[in-house]
TORMARDREN-699370 format. One record per residue: y, x, z of N, C-alpha, C in turn; residue in one letter. Coordinates in steps of 0.1 Angstrom, whole numbers, plus 5000, padded with zeros to 4 digits. Atoms other than C-alpha are relative to their C-alpha. Layout:
BEGIN
YXZYXZYXZA/...
***
This chain:
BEGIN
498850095000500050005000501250095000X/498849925001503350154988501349945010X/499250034998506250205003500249875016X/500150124992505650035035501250035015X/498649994985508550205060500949954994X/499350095004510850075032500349835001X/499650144998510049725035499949995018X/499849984986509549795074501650025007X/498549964999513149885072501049874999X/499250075010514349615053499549795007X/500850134997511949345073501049915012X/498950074993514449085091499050005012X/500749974984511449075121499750055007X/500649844991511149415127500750025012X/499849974993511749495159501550144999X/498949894999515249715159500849985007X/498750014996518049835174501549994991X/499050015015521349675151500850105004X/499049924999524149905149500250005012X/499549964983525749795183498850085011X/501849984995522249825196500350205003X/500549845004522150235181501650045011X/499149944993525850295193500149975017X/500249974988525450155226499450135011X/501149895000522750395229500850155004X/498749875002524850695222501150035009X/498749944989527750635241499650005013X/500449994989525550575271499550155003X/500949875000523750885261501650145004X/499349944997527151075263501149985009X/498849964986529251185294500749945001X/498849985005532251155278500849845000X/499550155005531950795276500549955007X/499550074987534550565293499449895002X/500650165000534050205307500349984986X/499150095009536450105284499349974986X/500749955012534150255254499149894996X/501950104998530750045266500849904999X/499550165000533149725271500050014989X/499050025017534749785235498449934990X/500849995008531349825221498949835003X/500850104999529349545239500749904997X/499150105005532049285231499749974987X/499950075013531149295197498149954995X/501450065001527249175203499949885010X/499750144991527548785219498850005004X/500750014994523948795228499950055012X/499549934989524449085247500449975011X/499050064988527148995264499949885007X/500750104990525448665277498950075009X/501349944991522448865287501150055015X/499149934992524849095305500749915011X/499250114993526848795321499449925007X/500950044995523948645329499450045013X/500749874991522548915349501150055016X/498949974992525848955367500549855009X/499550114997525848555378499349975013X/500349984983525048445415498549984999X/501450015001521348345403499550115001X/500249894998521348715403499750105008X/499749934991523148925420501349885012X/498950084988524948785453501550085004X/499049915000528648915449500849885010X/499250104990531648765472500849954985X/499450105010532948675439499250004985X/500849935013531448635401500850104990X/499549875009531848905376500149904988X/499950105009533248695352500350134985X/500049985008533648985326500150134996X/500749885009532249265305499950125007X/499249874996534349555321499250025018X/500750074980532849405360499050074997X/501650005003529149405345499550174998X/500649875002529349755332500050085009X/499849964994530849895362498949995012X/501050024993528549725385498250044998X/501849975001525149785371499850164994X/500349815003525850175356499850014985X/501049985012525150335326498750024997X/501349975008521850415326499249845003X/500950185000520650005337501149954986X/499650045016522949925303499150084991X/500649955012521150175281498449945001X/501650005006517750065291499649844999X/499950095003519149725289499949974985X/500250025009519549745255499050034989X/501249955006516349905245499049915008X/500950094999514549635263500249844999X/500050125004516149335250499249984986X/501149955014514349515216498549935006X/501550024998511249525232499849845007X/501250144997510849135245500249944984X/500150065010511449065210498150004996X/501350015006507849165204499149935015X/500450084996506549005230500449885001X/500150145002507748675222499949974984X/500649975012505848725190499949814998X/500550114999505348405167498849984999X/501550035001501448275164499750014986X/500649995018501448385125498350045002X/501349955000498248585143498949975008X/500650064986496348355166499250105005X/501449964998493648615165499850095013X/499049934989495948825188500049985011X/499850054989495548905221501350025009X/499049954996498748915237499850075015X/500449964981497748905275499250194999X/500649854998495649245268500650104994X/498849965003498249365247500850055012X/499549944986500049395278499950045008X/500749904989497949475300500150195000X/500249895005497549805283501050064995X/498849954998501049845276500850065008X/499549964985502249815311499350085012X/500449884990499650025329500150144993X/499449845007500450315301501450025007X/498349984997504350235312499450115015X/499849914986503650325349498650085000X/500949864999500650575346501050134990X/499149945007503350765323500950085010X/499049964983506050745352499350085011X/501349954990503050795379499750174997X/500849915003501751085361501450094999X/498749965004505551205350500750095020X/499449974990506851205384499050065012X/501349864995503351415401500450094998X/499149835003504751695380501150025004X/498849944998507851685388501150024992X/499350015008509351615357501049875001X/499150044998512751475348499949834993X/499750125008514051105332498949975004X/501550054995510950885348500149874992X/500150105006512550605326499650054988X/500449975016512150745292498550024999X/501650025000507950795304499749885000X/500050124997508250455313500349914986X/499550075007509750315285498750074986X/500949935010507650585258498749925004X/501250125002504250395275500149875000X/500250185002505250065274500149964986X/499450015016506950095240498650074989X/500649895013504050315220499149924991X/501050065007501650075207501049894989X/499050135007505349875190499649984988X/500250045013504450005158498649914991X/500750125010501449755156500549855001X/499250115000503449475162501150024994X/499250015013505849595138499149984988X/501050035012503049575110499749865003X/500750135000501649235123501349944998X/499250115002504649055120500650054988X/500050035014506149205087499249994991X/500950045010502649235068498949855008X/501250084989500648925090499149994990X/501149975007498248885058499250085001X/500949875003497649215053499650035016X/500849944987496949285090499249915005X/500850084998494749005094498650035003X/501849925001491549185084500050115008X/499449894992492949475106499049935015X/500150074987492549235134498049975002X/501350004999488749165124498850115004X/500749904997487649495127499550075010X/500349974987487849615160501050015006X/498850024995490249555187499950165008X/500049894999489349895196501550104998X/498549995004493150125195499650114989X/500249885012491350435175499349934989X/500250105015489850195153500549924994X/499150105004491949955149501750114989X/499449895010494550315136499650014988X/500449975013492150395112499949854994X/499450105006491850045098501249994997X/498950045005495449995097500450134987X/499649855012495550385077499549964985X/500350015014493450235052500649854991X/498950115004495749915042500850055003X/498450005002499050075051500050134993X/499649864996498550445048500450085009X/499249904985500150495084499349925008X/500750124992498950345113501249955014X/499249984987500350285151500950085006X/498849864998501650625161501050014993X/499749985007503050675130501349924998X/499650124999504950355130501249995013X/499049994990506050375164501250105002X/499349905000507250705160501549964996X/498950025013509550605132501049915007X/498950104994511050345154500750045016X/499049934993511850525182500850124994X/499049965006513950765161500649924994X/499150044999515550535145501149895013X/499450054994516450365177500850135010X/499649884996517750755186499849975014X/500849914989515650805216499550165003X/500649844998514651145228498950034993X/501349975012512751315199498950035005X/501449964990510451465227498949885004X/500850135002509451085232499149974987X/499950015014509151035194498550075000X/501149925003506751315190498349985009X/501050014986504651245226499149874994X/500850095011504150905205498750044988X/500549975015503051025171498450125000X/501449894991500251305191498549885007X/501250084993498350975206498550024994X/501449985004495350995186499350144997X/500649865003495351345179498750045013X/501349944990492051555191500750105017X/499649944987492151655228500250105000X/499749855002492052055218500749994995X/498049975008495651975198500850015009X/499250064993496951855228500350095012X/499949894988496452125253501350134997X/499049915003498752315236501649984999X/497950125003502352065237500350015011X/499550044991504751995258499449905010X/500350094987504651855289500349804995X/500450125004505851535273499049914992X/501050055015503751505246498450015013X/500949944990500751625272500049855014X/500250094992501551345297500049834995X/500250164999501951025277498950024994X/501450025005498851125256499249985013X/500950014985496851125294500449905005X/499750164995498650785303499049924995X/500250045012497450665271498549984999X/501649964995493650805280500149905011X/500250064981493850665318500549814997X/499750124994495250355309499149904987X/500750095006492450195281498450005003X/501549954995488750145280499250054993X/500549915011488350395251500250155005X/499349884997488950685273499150094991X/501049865008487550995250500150145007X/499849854993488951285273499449965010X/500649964988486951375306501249955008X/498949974987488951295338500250155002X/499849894997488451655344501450064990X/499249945008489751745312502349955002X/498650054999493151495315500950045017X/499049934991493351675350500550124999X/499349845007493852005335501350004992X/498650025006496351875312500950005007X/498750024998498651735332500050095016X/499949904989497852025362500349885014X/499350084990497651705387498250045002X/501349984992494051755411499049824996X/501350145005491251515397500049895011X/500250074982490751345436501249954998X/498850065002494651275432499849934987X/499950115013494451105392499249905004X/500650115003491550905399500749925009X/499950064990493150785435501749934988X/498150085004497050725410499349904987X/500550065011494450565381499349825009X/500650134995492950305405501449925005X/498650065000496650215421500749934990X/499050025010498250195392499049834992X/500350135003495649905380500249925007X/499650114984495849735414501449924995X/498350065003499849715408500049934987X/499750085019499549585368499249875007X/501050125003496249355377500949865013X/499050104992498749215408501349894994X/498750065006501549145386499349924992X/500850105011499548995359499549845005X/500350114988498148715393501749945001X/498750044992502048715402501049934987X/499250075010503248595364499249924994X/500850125002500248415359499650044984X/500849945014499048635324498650005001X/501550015004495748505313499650104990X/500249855010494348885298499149964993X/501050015015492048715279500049854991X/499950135006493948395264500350094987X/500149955009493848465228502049955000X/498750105002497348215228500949925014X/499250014986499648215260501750035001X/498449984996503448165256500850035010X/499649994983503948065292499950205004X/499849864991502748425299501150134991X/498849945009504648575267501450005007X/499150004996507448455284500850085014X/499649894989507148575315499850185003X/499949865005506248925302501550054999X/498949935004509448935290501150025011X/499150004989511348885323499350125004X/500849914996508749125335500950194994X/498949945011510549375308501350045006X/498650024997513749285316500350115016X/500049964981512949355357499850174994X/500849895000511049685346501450104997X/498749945003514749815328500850015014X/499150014991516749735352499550115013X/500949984990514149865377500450225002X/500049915003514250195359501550054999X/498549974998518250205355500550035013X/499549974986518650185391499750145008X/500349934997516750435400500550184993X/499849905005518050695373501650025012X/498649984995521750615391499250085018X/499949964985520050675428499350154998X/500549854998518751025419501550104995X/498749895005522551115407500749935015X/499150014985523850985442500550175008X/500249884990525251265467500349985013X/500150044985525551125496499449885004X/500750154999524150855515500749895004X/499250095005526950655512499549934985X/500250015014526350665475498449934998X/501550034998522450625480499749865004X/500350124994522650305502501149874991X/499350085011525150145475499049994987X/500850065011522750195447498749905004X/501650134997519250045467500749875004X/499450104994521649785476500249894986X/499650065013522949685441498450024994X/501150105011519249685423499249935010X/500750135000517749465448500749884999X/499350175000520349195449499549954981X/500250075018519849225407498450004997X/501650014998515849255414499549875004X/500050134998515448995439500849945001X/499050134995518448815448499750065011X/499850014983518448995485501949994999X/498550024995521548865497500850095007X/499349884985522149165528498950085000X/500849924998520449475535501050115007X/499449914992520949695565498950114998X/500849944997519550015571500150055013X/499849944988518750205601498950144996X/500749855004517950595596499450055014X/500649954988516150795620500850105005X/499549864993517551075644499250035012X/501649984998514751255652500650095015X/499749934988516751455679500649895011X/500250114984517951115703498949904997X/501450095006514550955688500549835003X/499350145003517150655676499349974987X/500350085011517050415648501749994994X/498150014997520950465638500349884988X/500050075006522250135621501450054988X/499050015014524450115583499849934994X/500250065014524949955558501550014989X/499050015009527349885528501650005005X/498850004994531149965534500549814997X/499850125008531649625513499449875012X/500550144989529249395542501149975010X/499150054993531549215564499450055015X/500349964991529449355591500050135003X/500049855006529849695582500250125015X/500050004986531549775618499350045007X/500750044987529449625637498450075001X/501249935000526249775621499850155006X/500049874996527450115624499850055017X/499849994989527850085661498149975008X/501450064992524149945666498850135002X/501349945003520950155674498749925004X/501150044995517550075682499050155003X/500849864999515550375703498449954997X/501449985001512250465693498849945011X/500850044991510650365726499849845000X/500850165001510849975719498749954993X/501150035006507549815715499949944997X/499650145008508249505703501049984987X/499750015012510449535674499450044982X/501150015011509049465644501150134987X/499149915002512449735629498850165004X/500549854995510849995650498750024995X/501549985000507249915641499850034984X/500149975016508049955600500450105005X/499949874996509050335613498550035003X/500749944998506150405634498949984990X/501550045007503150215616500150054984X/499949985011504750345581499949884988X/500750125010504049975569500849865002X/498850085000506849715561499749875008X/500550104989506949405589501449894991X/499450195002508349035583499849975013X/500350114994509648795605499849864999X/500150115004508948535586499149875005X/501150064991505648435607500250015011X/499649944983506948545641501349925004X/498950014997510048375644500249945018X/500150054983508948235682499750145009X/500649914992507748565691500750114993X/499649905005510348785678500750125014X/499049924987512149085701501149935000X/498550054996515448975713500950154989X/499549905004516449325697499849964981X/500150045015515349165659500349865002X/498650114999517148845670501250024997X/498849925003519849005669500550024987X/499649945016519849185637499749874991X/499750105007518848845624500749914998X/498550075003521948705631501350044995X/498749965009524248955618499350034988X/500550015010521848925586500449844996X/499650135000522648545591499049974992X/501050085009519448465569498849975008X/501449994990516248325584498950085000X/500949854999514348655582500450134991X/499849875004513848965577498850104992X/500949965012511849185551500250215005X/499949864997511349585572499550084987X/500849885012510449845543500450115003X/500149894998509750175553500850114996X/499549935005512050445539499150215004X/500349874996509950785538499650084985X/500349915016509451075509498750065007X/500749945001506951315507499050045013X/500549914985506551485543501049955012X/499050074988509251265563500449895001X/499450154997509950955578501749985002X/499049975001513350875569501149875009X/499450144995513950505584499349854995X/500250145004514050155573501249964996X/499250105010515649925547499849855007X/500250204998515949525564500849964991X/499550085015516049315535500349885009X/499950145001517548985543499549904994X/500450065010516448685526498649905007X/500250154996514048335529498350064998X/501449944999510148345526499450004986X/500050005014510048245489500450194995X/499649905005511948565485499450125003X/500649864995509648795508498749944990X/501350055007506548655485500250064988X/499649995016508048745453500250185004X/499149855000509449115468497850065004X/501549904999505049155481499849994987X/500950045013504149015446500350134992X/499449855012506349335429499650085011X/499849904987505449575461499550134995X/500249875009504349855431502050035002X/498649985001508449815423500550065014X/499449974989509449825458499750085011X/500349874999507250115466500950134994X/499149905009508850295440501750015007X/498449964993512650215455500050085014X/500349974986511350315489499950164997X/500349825002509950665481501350044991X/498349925006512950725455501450065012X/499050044991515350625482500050165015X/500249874989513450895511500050144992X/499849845003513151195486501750004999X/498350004999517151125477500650065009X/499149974986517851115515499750135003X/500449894997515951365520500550164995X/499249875006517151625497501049985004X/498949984998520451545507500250045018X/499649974986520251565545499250185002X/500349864999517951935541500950064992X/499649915009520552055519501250035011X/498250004986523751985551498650045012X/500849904989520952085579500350134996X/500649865008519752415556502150115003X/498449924999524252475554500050005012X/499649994988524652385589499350155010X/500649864998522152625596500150155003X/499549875005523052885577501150095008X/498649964994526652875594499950045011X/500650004987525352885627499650125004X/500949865002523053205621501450074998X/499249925003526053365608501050035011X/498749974985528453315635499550055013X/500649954988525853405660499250164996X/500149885006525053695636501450105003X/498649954999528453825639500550025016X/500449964987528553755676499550085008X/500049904996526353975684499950114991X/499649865012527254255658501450035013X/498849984992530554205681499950025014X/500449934983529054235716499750144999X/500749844998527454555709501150104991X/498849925005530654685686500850045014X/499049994988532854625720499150085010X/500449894988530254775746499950114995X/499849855005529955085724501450094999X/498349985001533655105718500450045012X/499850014986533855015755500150185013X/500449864994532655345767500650145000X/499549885000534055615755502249984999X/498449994995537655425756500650055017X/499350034981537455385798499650215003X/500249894999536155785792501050084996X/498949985002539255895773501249955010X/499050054994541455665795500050115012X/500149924988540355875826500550134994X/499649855002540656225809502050014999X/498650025000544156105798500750025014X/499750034989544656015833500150165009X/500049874992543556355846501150124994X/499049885003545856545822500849995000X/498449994995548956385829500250015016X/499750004985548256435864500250165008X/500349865005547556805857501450074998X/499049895005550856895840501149925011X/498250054995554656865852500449854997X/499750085003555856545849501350024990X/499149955010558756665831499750054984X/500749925007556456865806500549924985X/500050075014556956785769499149934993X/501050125003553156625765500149915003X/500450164988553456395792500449864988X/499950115012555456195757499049994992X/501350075004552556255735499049875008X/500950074991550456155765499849835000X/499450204999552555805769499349964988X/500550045013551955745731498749995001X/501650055000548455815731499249885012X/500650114993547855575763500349874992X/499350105003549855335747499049944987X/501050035009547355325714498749965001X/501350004992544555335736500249845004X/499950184992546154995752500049944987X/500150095013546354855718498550014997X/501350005000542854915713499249895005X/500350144992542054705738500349895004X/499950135006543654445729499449944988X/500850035008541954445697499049935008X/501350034999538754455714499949865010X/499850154995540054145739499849924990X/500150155011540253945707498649974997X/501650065005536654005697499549985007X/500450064992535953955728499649835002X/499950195002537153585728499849904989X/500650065012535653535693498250005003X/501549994995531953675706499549885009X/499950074988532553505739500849935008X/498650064999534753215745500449965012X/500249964985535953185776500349855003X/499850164992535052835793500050025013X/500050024979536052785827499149895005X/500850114990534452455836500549934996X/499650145005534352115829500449925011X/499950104993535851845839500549874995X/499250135009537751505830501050024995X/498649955004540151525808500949944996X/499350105006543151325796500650074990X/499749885012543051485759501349934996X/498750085006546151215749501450135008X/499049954996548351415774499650135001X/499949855005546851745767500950054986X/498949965016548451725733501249965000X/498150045002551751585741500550135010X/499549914992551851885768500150154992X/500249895009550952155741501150024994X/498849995008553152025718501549995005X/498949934994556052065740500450165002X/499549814995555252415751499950114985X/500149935006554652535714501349974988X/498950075007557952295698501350125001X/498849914995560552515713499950164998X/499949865000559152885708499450024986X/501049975015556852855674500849874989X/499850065010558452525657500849964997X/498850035006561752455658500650114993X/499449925003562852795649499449994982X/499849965011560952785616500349774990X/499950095009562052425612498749904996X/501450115004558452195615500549915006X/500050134987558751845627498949985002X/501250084992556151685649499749874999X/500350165002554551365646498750015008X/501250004992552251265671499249835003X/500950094999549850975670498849975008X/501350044993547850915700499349875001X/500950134996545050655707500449965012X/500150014986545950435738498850015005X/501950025000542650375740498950095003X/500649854997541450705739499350015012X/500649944983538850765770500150145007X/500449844997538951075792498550054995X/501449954997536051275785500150175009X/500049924993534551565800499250124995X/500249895009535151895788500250125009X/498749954995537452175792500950025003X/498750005003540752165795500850134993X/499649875000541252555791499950004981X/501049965012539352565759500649904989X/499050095011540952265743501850054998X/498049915000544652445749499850074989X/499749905007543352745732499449994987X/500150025012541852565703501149974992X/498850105009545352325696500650135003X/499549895001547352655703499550054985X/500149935009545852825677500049984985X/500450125014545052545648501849975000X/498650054998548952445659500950134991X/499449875007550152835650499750054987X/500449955016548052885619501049894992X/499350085002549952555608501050074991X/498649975000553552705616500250124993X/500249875012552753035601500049984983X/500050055014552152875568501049974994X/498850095002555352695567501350105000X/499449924992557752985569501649894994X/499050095005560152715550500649895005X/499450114990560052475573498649854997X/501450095004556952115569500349935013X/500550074992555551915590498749995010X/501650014991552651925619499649875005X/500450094993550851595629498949995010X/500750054990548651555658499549854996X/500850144999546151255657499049985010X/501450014992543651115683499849864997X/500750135000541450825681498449995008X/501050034991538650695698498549934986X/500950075012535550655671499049915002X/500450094991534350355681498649974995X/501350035009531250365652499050105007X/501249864988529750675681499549975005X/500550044986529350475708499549934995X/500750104999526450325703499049885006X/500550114985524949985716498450034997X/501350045007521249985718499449895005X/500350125001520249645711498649955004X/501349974994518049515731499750035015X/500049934987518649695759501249995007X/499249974997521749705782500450145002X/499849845004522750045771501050014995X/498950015015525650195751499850155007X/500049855000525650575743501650004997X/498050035000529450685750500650074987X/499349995015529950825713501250125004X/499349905004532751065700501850024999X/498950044999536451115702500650094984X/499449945010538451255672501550085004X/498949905001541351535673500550024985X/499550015012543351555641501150124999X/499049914996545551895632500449974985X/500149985015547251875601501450035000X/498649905001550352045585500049934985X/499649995014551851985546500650134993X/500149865005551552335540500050044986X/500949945010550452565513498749964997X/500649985001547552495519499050114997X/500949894993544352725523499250054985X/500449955010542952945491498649945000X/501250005002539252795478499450135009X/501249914998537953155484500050015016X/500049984987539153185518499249855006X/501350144995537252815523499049985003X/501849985000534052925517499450045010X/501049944986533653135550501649995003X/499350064995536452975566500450035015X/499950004984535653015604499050165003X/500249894998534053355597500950115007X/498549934992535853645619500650134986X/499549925015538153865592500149964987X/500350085019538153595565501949945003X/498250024999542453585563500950044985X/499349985011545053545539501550025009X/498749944994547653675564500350154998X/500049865000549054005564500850025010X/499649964982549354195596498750075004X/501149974992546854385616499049945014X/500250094985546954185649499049914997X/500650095001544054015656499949954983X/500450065011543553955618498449914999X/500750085002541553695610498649945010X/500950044994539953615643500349845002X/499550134995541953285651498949884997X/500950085008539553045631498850025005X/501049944991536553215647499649965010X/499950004986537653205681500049875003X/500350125003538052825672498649935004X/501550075002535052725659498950065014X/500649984988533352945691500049875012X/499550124988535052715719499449894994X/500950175008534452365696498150035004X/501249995000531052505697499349975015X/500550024985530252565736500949895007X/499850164997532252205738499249884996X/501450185005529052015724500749964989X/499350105012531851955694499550074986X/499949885017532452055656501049984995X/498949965010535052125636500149954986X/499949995008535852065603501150014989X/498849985003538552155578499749924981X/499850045016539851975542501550025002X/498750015006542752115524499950054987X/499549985020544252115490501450034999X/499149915001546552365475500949924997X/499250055000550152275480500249885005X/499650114995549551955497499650015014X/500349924985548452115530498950015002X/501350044994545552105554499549945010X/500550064990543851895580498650075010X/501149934990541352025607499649895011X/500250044989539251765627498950025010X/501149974989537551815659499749895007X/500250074993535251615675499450065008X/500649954983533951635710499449845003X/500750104990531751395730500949985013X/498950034988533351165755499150065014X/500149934985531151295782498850114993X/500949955006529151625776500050135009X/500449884991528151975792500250104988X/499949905005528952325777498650034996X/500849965007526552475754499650125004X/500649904996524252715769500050194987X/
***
C-alpha cells in the first residue's frame, strides 16, 4: 500500500496535534515563555479554552473565587499541567474511538496501555532518571499508531484484526498491508507532535530483538522493558529486562505485581469491562482517566522545581483540589528533635495562623494524625467520628469538613509527616480508589522535603563546624602567643628596672611595652570571638534593653555621623531569659557595623516582636511551648558585598579598612547568639542596606 504517511497526514481522524496544539507545545517547552505568550496562544483554540475553564470551575478546584479567565488558568495550574494538557486532550481522542471496528477491544487496549504508562514511570524513576512525565506519557501513548491505522484505513485493518491480537503479530500483519506497522506509525506521530526525539526513538526500538536493545539509551532501554513487563507476550527473561534497566530482579518483579494491582484497581474503580469487545461507558471514563493522569503528571513536574517548603505545600495543595476536589489540607511535619508534629499549611487558608501555632507531640496514642506517622499507613475519620481524640476534634473543626483523610508524607529513608486531607466520605473512596496516584504525591512530596531540608541541615552544619573549627585554631593561637608575651613582659620589666630611669632606652622600652599592650588587645578580641563571655542568665526586659542601648550609642557613634533612629518595640514582647550582658554586646556591635557604613549619614531601625507562630499549643493537651522572640537591626546603608556574604560571620571576613580587631565583630556576634540558644541571620542588598535578625527563646539556658 503506497504512500500511507501521506494519506495519514492528510486523514481528518488522525489523531494530531493542530498548529495551536504544536505551538502550545513549544512555548511550554521554552523558558523564555511569558503567561501572556500561553494566554495569547490558547485563546485562539475555543475547545481548549473550555477544557481549560472547565478545569478551573468550582466542580474542580475549590478557589475563594472562580477563575473566570485564561490568564487565572494558566497561572494556577503551571506550565508543565498545560503542556501535558494538551497532549492529552490528543490522546482521548483515540480513545473515544468510533465502532467502525467492533472487533476491537478497547477495555484491553487500555489495560495494556496504562500499565506500560506507569511501569515506564515506575521503572524510570528506580533509575533515577529525569522528566517521569514524558515515560509516562511515551507508554501510554506507543501503541497510537494502531489506532491511527484503524481509524484512517478501517477496511484495510479489518483483516489485521483477524489475525492475531497478539502486538508482535498483529506488527507484522499490519507491515504486510501497510508497509509500516505500530512503532513506526507511532514514531511518526510523536515527532510530529515535537516531543522529545529520545521518546520518538524509545517508541520505534519496541519490537526490535533484545540484543539491539542492550546497547541504547537509557530511554529507549526502559520503555522497551515497560513494554515487556507490561503484556502477555513477554519474550525477554525477567533476568534479562533486570540487566537492562540495572533495577534488582526481587525489586521488578515486587514493582511488576504493584503496578497491575494499581491499573486492575482503577479498571474496578471506572468500571472497564477488559474484555467487552464494545464499552463506551468505559471509553468514556478512560478518557477522564487520561485527563486525571496529565494533570497528575504536570503537578508533580512543578513540585520537583519547588525550593522550599513553602513552595512544596502550595503545589500538593493545588493538584489535589484539581484531582479530587479536596477543599483544605493541613500539614504537620515532624521535628524529630522535640518529637512534635509541627502544624502548616497554605499562606492563602484562612487558618493559616492558627495552624502554624498548633502541634501534636509524638507521645499521643489516640490520634489518628499521630498514628499515620508512626504506623506509616494513612488513617480516616470517617468511621470513628464517636471515638475520635479530642486532639483530631480539633483539627476537624479548623478543617470545618466532616472528616479527615491522614496520608503519610515519607521518601526513601525518612518519615517526613502527614498531609490531612479535608473532605466528605464519597471523596475519601474515590482518593482510596486512585491510592496508586496518591502514593505517587506522597513519596514525591517526602523526597522534595527531604532534599530540601538535608541541603539547610548539611549548610547549617557546615557553618557550625567552621566556627567551632576556627574557635579552636583560636584557643591554641592565643595560649601559644600567650606565653612568651607574659615572658617578654617580665624581661621588659626587669630591664627597665636594671637601667637609670633617666637612661635613653627606658623610651625604646615604653614603646616596646606599649606594642606589647596592643598585642594583647588583639589577642582580647579573639578571645571574645573563641569564647564569648556570658555572665548568667536571667529575665530580661529585651524592649528596654534596646531603648537603653540606643541612647548610650545615639550620642557618641550616631549623631555625629548624622543616623536617625527608629525604634519599633513590641508591647507585647515577654521577658525571656537570657543574658543581659551578651545581648548589649551583640546590639553594640550590629548597631556600629550599621553606623560605620553610613559615613554620609542613613538611617538605623530597631524592631522587636513577639512571634506568636513559636509558641506552640499542643492540642490536646494543656500545654503551650513558650516559642521565639525576634530582634530586628537594620540600616539603609551600602549594603554588604555578595563575596563578603558568603562567609559572613567568619572571623577576618571584612570589607573595612583598619587593623583593629579586623573583621572579628560578626564572629564575636554569631558566638554569643549562639551560647544564647538563638540564631542570627543576615539579608542585604547593594545600595539598599542590610537587616540582621536574631532570634532567642523566651525562656532558655546557655549553650554548653
Amino acid at each position: 500500500m503506497n504512500n500511507v504517511f501521506e494519506k495519514l497526514g492528510q486523514s481528518r481522524h488522525l489523531p494530531q496535534l493542530p498548529q495551536v496544539m504544536v505551538a502550545l507545545v513549544k512555548a511550554c517547552n521554552n523558558d523564555d515563555s511569558s503567561t501572556r505568550e500561553l494566554t495569547r496562544i490558547i485563546s485562539t483554540d475555543p475547545s481548549l479554552t473550555a477544557k481549560l475553564l472547565q478545569i478551573m470551575g468550582s466542580s474542580y478546584v475549590n478557589l475563594r473565587q472562580d477563575v473566570t479567565t485564561i490568564k487565572n488558568a494558566v497561572v494556577y495550574l503551571g506550565v508543565d499541567t498545560i503542556r501535558n494538557l494538551a497532549i492529552s486532550s490528543v490522546a482521548l481522542h483515540f480513545f473515544n474511538l468510533s465502532r467502525k471496528l467492533p472487533g476491537f477491544n478497547m477495555g484491553q487496549f487500555w489495560y495494556h496501555s496504562y500499565t506500560c504508562a506507569l511501569m515506564a514511570e515506575n521503572l524510570a524513576q528506580e533509575q533515577g532518571l529525569g522528566n517521569l512525565d514524558e515515560f509516562f506519557l511515551a507508554g501510554l501513548l506507543h501503541d497510537i499508531g494502531r489506532l491511527a491505522l484503524m481509524q484512517t484505513f478501517p477496511e484495510e485493518y479489518a483483516p489485521v484484526l483477524k489475525t492475531n491480537d497478539m502486538e508482535k503479530k498483529a506488527a507484522r500483519a499490519e507491515m504486510a498491508v501497510f508497509q509500516t506497522d505500530t512503532p513506526q506509525v507511532s514514531a511518526w506521530l510523536f515527532r510530529r507532535w515535537q516531543l522529545n526525539p529520545l521518546v520518538a526513538d524509545a517508541v520505534l526500538f519496541l519490537h526490535e530483538p533484545f540484543e539491539k536493545i542492550q546497547g541504547e539509551l537509557a530511554q529507549i532501554r526502559t520503555i522497551y522493558a515497560a513494554n515487556q513487563l507490561s503484556g502477555d507476550e513477554n519474550q525477554a527473561d525477567m533476568t534479562d529486562l533486570a540487566a537492562l534497566t540495572g533495577i534488582h530482579q526481587a525489586r521488578m518483579e515486587q514493582m511488576v505485581a504493584q503496578t497491575q494491582n494499581d491499573v486492575m484497581d482503577l479498571a474496578r474503580h471506572l468500571d472497564i469491562a477488559l474484555d467487552a469487545k464494545d464499552n463506551p461507558a468505559a471509553e468514556n471514563k478512560v478518557a477522564a482517566a487520561v485527563t486525571d493522569a496529565s494533570l497528575v503528571y504536570g503537578t508533580l513536574e512543578n513540585l520537583v522545581k519547588a525550593r522550599d517548603t513553602e513552595s512544596i505545600m502550595g503545589v500538593v495543595e493545588k493538584g489535589f483540589r484539581i484531582l479530587f476536589q479536596v477543599p483544605r489540607i493541613f500539614f504537620f511535619f515532624l521535628d524529630e528533635k522535640k518529637d512534635l508534629l509541627t502544624g502548616a499549611c497554605s499562606r492563602q487558608d484562612k487558618n493559616h495562623q492558627v495552624i502554624k501555632r498548633v502541634a501534636l507531640p509524638m507521645s499521643n496514642q489516640t490520634s489518628l494524625i499521630v498514628k499515620s506517622v508512626k504506623k506509616t499507613v494513612p488513617q480516616t475519620s470517617i468511621d470513628l467520628q464517636e471515638r475520635l481524640a479530642v486532639s483530631d476534634i480539633q483539627i476537624l473543626r479548623l478543617l470545618e469538613t466532616s472528616g479527615f483523610y491522614a496520608l503519610p508524607i515519607r521518601s526513601a529513608g525518612r518519615m517526613m509527616g502527614t498531609m490531612v486531607l479535608g473532605g466528605d466520605k464519597d471523596l475519601f473512596h474515590k482518593i482510596r480508589a486512585s491510592q496508586g496516584i496518591v502514593d505517587i504525591f506522597s513519596r514525591q512530596t517526602g523526597i522534595c522535603l527531604e532534599n530540601i531540608w538535608i541541603h539547610q541541615e548539611h549548610a547549617d552544619r557546615v557553618s557550625e563546624k567552621k566556627m567551632e573549627a576556627f574557635a579552636t585554631m583560636t584557643d591554641k593561637v592565643i595560649h601559644e602567643i600567650n606565653n612568651p608575651i607574659a615572658i617578654i613582659r617580665n624581661y621588659l620589666e626587669s630591664l627597665s628596672l636594671k637601667l637609670p630611669g633617666k637612661h635613653p632606652a627606658q623610651e625604646e622600652l615604653s614603646v616596646v611595652k606599649e606594642e606589647m599592650g596592643r598585642v594583647s588587645l588583639l589577642l582580647d578580641g579573639l578571645s571574645s570571638f573563641s569564647s564569648p563571655r556570658i555572665s548568667g542568665f536571667e529575665m530580661v526586659d529585651v524592649n528596654q534593653l534596646c531603648a537603653r542601648m540606643m541612647e548610650i550609642v545615639k550620642k557618641s557613634m550616631l549623631l555625629p555621623r548624622q543616623i536617625d533612629t527608629v525604634m519599633h518595640l513590641d508591647p507585647h514582647l515577654p521577658r525571656i531569659k537570657t543574658d543581659p550582658n551578651g545581648i548589649k554586646q551583640v546590639l553594640i556591635n550590629l548597631i556600629k557595623n550599621g553606623a560605620e557604613a553610613m559615613e554620609k549619614g542613613g538611617k538605623i531601625t530597631i524592631h522587636t516582636r513577639f512571634r506568636q507562630e513559636s509558641a506552640k499549643i499542643l492540642i490536646g493537651e494543656k500545654k503551650q511551648l513558650p516559642g521565639h522572640i525576634e530582634i530586628t537591626i537594620s540600616d539603609n546603608g551600602p549594603g554588604i558585598d555578595p563575596k563578603i556574604m558568603e562567609k559572613l560571620f567568619e572571623p577576618y571576613n571584612t570589607s573595612k579598612k583598619g587593623k583593629k580587631n579586623a573583621g572579628l565583630g560578626l564572629a564575636i556576634v554569631h558566638g554569643i547568639v549562639r551560647q544564647l540558644n538563638g540564631r542570627i541571620i543576615c539579608d542585604s542588598q547593594l545600595k539598599k542596606g542590610t537587616r540582621f535578625t536574631i532570634f532567642l527563646p523566651v525562656s532558655g539556658e546557655a549553650v554548653p
